[in-house]
RODO-166084 format. One record per residue (C-alpha): y, z, x. Coordinates in steps of 0.02 Angstrom, whole numbers, plus 50000, padded with zeros to 5 digits. Example, Ala and Ser with C-alpha at 12.3 -4.5 7.8 and 13.67 -1.06 7.14 Angstrom:
+-------+-------+-------+
!     y !     z !     x !
+-------+-------+-------+
! 49775 ! 50390 ! 50615 !
! 49947 ! 50357 ! 50684 !
+-------+-------+-------+
This chain:
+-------+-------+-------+
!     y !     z !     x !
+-------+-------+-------+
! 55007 ! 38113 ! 51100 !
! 54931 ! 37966 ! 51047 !
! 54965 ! 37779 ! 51071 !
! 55099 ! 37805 ! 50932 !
! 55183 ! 37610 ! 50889 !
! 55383 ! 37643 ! 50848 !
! 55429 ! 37458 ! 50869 !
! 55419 ! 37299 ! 50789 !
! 55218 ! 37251 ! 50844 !
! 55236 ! 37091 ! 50955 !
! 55136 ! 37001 ! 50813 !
! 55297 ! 37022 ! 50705 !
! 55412 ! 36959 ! 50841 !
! 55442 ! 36782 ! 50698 !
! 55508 ! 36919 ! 50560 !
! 55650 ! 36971 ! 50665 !
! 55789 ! 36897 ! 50581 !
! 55871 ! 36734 ! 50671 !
! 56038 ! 36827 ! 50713 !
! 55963 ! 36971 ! 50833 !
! 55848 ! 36844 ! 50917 !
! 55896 ! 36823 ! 51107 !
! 55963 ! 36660 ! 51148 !
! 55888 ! 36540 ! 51306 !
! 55892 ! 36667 ! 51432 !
! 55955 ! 36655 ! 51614 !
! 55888 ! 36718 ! 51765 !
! 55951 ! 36899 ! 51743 !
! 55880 ! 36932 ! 51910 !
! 55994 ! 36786 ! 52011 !
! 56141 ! 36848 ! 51909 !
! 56117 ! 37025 ! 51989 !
! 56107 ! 36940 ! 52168 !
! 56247 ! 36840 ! 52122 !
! 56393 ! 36991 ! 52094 !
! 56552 ! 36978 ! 52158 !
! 56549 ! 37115 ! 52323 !
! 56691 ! 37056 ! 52412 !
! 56862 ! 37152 ! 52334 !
! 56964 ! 36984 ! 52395 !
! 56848 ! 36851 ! 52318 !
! 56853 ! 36983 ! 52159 !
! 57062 ! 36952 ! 52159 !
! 57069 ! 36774 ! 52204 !
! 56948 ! 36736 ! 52040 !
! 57086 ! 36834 ! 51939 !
! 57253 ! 36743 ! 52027 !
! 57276 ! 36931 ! 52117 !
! 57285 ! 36901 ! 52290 !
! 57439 ! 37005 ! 52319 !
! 57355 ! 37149 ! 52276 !
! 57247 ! 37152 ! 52433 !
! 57331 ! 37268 ! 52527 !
! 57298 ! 37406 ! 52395 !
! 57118 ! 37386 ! 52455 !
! 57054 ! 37513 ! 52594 !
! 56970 ! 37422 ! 52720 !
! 56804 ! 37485 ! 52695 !
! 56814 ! 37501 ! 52514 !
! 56843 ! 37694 ! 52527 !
! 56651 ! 37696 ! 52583 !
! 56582 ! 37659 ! 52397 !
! 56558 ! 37450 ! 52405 !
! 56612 ! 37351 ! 52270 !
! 56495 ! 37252 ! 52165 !
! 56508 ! 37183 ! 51994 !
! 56441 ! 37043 ! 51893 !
! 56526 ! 36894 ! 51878 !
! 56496 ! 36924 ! 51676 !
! 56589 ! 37057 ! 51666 !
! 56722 ! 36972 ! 51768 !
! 56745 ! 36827 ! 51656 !
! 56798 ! 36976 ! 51510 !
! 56941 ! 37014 ! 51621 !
! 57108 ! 36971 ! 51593 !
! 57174 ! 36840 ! 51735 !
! 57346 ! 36890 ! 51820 !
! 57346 ! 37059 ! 51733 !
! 57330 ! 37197 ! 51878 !
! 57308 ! 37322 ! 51765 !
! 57165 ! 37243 ! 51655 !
! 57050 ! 37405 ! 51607 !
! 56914 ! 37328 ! 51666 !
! 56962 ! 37277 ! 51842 !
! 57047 ! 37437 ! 51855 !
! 56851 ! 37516 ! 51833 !
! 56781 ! 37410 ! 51965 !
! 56924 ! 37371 ! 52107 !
! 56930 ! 37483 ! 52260 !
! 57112 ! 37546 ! 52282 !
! 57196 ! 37658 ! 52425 !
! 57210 ! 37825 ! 52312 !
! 57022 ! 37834 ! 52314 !
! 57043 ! 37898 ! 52508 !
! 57156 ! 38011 ! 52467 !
! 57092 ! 38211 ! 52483 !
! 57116 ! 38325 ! 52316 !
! 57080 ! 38471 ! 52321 !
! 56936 ! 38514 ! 52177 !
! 56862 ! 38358 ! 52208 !
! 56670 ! 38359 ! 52261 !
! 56545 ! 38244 ! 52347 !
! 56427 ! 38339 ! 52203 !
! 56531 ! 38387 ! 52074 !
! 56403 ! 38414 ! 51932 !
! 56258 ! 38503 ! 52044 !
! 56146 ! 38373 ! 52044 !
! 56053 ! 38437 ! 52201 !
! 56052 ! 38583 ! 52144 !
! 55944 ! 38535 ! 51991 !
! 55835 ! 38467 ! 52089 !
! 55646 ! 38507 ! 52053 !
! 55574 ! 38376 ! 52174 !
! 55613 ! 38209 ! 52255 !
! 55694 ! 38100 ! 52104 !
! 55683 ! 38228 ! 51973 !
! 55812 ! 38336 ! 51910 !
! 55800 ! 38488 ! 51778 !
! 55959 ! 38520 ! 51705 !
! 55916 ! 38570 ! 51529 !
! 55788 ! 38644 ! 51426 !
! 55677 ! 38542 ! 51361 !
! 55715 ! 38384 ! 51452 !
! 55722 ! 38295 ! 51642 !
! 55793 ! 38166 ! 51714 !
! 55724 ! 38029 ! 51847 !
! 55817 ! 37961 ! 51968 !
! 55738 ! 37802 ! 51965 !
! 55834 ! 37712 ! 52061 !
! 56017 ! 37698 ! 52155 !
! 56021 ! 37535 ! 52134 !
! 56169 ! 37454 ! 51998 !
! 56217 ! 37312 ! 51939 !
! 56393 ! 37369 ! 51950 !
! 56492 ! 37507 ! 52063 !
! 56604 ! 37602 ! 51940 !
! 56755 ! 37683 ! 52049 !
! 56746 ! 37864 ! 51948 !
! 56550 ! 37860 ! 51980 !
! 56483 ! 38051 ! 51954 !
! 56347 ! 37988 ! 52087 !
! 56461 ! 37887 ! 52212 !
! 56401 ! 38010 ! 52347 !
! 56249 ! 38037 ! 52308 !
! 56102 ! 38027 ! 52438 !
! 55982 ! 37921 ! 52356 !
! 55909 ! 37859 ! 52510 !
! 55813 ! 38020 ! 52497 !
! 55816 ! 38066 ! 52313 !
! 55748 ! 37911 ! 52236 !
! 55579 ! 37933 ! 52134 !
! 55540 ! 37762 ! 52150 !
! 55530 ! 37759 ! 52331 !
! 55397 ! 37905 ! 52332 !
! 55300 ! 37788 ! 52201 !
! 55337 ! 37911 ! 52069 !
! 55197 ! 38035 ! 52119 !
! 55293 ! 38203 ! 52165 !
! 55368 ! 38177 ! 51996 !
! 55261 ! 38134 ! 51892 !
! 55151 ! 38276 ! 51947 !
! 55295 ! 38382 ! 51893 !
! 55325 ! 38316 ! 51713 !
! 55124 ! 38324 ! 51674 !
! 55118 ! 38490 ! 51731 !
! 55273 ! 38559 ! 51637 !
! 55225 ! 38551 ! 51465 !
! 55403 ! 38634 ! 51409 !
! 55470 ! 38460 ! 51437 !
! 55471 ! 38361 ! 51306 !
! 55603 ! 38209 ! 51347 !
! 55605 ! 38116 ! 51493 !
! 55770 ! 38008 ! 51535 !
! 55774 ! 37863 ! 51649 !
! 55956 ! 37853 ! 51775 !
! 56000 ! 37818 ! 51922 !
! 56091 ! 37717 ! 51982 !
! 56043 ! 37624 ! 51842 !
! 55859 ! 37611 ! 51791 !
! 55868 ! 37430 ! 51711 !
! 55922 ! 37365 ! 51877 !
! 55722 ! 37403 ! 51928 !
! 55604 ! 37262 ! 51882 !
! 55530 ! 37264 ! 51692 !
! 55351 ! 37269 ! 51804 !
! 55395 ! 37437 ! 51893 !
! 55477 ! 37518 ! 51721 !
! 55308 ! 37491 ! 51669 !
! 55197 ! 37569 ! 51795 !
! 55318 ! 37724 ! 51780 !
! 55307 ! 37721 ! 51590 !
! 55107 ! 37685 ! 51625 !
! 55107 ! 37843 ! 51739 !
! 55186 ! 37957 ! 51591 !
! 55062 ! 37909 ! 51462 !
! 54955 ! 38053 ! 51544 !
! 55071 ! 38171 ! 51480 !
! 55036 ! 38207 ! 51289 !
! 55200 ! 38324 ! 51278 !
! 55328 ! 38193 ! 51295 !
! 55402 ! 38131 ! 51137 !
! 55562 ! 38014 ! 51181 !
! 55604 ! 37930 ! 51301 !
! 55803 ! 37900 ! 51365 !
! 55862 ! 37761 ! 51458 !
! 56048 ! 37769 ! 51543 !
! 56103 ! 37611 ! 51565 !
! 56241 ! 37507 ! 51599 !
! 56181 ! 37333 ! 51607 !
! 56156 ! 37284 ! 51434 !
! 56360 ! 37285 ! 51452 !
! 56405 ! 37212 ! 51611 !
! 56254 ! 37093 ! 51616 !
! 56177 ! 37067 ! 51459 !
! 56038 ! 36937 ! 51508 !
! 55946 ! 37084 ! 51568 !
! 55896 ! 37117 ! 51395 !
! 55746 ! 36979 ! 51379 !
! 55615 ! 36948 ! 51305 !
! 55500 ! 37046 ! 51460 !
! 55605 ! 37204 ! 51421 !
! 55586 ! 37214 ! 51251 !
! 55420 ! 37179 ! 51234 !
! 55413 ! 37344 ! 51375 !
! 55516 ! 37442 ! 51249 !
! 55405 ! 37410 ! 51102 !
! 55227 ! 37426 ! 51183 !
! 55299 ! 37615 ! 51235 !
! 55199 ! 37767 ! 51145 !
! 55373 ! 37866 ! 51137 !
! 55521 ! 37840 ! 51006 !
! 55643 ! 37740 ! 51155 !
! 55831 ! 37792 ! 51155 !
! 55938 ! 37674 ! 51246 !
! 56123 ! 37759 ! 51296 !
! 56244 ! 37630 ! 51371 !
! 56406 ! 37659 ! 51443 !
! 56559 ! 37545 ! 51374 !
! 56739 ! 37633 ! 51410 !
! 56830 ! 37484 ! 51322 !
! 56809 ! 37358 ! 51160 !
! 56864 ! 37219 ! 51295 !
! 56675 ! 37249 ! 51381 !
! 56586 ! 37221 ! 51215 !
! 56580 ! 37029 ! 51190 !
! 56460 ! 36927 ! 51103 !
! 56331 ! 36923 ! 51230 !
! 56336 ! 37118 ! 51219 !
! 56329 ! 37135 ! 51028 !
! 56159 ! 37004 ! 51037 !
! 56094 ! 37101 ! 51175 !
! 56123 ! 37269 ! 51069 !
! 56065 ! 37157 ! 50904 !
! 55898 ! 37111 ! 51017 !
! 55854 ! 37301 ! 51050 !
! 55901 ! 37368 ! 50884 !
! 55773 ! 37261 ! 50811 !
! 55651 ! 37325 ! 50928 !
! 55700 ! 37491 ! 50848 !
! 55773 ! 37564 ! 50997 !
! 55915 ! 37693 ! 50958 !
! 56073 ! 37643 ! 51030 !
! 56206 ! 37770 ! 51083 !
! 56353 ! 37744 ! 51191 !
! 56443 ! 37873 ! 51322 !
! 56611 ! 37816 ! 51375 !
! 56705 ! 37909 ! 51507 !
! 56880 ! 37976 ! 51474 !
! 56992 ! 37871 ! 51610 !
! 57184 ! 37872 ! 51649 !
! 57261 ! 37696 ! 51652 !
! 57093 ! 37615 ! 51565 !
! 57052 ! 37701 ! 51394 !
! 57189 ! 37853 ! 51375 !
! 57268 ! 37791 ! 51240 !
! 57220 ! 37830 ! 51054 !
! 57227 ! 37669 ! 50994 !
! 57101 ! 37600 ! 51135 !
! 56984 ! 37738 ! 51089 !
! 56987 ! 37688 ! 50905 !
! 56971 ! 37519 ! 50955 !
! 56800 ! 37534 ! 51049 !
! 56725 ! 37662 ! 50922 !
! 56754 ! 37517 ! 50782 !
! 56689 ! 37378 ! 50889 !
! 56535 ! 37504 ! 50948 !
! 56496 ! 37511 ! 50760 !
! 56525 ! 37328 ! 50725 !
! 56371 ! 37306 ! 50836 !
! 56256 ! 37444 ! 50789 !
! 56305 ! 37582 ! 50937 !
! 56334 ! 37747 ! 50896 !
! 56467 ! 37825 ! 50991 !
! 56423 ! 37999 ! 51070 !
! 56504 ! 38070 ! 51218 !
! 56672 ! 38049 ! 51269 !
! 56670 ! 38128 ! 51445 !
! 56791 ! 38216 ! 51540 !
! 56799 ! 38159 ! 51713 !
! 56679 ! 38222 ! 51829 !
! 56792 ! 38307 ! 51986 !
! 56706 ! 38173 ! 52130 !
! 56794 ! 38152 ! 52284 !
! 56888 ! 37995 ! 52270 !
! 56912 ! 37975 ! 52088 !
! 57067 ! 38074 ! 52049 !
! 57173 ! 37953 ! 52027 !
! 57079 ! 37939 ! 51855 !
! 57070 ! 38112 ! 51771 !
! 57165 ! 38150 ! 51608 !
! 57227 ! 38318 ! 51615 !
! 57150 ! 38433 ! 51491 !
! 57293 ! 38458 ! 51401 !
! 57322 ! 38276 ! 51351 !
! 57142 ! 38236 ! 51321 !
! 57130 ! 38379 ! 51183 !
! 57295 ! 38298 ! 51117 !
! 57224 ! 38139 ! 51124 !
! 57060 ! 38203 ! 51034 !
! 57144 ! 38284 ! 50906 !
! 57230 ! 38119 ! 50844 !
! 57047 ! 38031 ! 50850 !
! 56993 ! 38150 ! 50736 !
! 57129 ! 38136 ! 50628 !
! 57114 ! 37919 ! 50634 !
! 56927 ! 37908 ! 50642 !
! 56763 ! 37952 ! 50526 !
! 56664 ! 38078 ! 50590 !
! 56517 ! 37962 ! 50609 !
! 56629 ! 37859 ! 50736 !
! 56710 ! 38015 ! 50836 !
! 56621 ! 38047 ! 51003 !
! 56598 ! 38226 ! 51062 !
! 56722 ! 38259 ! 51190 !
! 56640 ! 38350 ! 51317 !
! 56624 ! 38407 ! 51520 !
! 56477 ! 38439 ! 51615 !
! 56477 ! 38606 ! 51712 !
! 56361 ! 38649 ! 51856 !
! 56242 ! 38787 ! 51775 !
! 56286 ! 38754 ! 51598 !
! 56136 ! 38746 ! 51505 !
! 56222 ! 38601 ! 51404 !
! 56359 ! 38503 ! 51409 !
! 56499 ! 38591 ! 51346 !
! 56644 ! 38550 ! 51219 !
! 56809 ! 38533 ! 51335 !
! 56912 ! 38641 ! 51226 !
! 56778 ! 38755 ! 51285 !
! 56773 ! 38749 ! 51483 !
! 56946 ! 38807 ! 51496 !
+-------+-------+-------+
């Protein structure tokens, strides 16, 4: 494929309108070194201190980390905030369930080589990091070995050499971890590395950072985006309208204008977004700042996140009253991912 331009050329960079210009960026990178990781310091910034013996001692083995942007959207004194209730450690996390996997959704066993996993026709996915800017408690990879499966520590090569010499693969999609917590320098000698392969035609980034730290959308990163040869989709994960402030809609404003596609993937979570009207609420305020919603997932069955699964029966009931209250340009596809699926599936159809 050739060196095909979908962005806005950097010479045009003046014609982007005033309001989806970024404003004086911080250091993104110092804001990333600066998360909260200490559960205690996280509760004493929110006037929750008596909380702290809800926290296991060792975080139930899965740290805690989050930005301190996305802990200045949280509500102070409220110990059931939605978005502290994402991000906190708590006792039930230890607690066995039977059904609940260190690899619920087969990863490993998609595995073509180190980094690189094959779940679907048509399309891979690199692991191109384990690195995040923020440790979501229902994390699908919480367990996940990335000390071995990492692409980027094998500098790419075992996987590249895959994608170039599968030709059937057409769409390659950056995760992790998440693969904006990598510097915009290394995104770019991957993206570098899969210009030899003329069968790609998009390229999908999972990410969560343009929510919970916004400053990593600047002015290096989108000037990546738009020199890439590939239509860019950008899929970020918001479970909650509280998440999507104004430093999130300019972030979103800044990569829209570089003609990314933005998408959004929310998972379905007891005691954080189970409630019709809160689902409403972010599909409005996605569309108020030019996100599409598109998956609303059931909860992958990890070991130590049952304490947030819907059941089935009350998440169709709950979809069935989005549809009713919502377009069908802002209703998400309620869906599950099942090992071996060759897609991922409705949920009224995985029961």
């Amino acid at each position: 494929m050739g060196e095909r331009k979908v962005g806005i050329m950097p010479t045009e960079h003046a014609m982007i309108p005033a309001s989806t210009r970024l404003a004086q960026p911080s250091d993104w990178r110092k804001d990333y070194r600066d998360a909260i990781t200490c559960p205690r310091e996280l509760l004493a910034e929110l006037g929750l201190e008596h909380l702290s013996h809800r926290v296991p001692a060792d975080a139930a083995g899965f740290p805690l980390r989050v930005p301190r942007a996305f802990v200045a959207r949280m509500r102070r004194g409220d110990p059931d905030d939605p978005l502290l209730r994402q991000v906190l450690p708590l006792d039930e996390e230890t607690r066995y369930v039977p059904g609940f996997l260190t690899d619920a959704v087969g990863d490993l066993a998609a595995r073509e080589t180190r980094g690189l996993l094959h779940k679907y026709e048509g399309r891979a996915l690199l692991v191109a990091t384990g690195s995040c800017a923020v440790n979501c408690r229902y994390c699908f990879r919480r367990h996940f070995p990335y000390g071995e499966e990492t692409a980027a520590a094998n500098g790419w090569r075992a996987a590249i050499e895959h994608l170039l010499a599968n030709t059937d693969i057409d769409e390659v999609l950056l995760s992790g971890g998440d693969p904006l917590s990598l510097s915009t320098a290394k995104l770019a000698e991957l993206t570098d590395a899969l210009r030899a392969a003329p069968h790609l035609r998009r390229l999908r980034i999972h990410s969560r950072l343009p929510v919970v730290l916004p400053a990593r959308v600047d002015a290096a990163l989108l000037d990546w985006l738009d020199s890439l040869p590939w239509p860019a989709v950008m899929v970020i994960h918001a479970n909650h309208a509280q998440e999507l402030d104004d430093s999130v809609a300019e972030a979103c404003a800044a990569l829209a204008a570089r003609r990314v596609r933005l998408y959004n993937q929310s998972v379905l979570l007891r005691g954080v977004n189970d409630r019709a009207e809160t689902l409403v609420a972010l599909s409005e305020k996605l569309f108020e700042i030019g996100v599409q919603p598109y998956y609303l997932h059931q909860l992958d069955r990890v070991a130590g996140t049952a304490h947030f699964e819907v059941p089935e029966a009350d998440a169709l009931a709950l979809y069935e009253t989005l549809r009713a209250r919502l377009p069908g340009y802002l209703l998400p596809r309620l869906v599950r991912e099942v090992q071996g699926a060759p897609a991922k599936l409705p949920l009224s159809g995985t029961s």
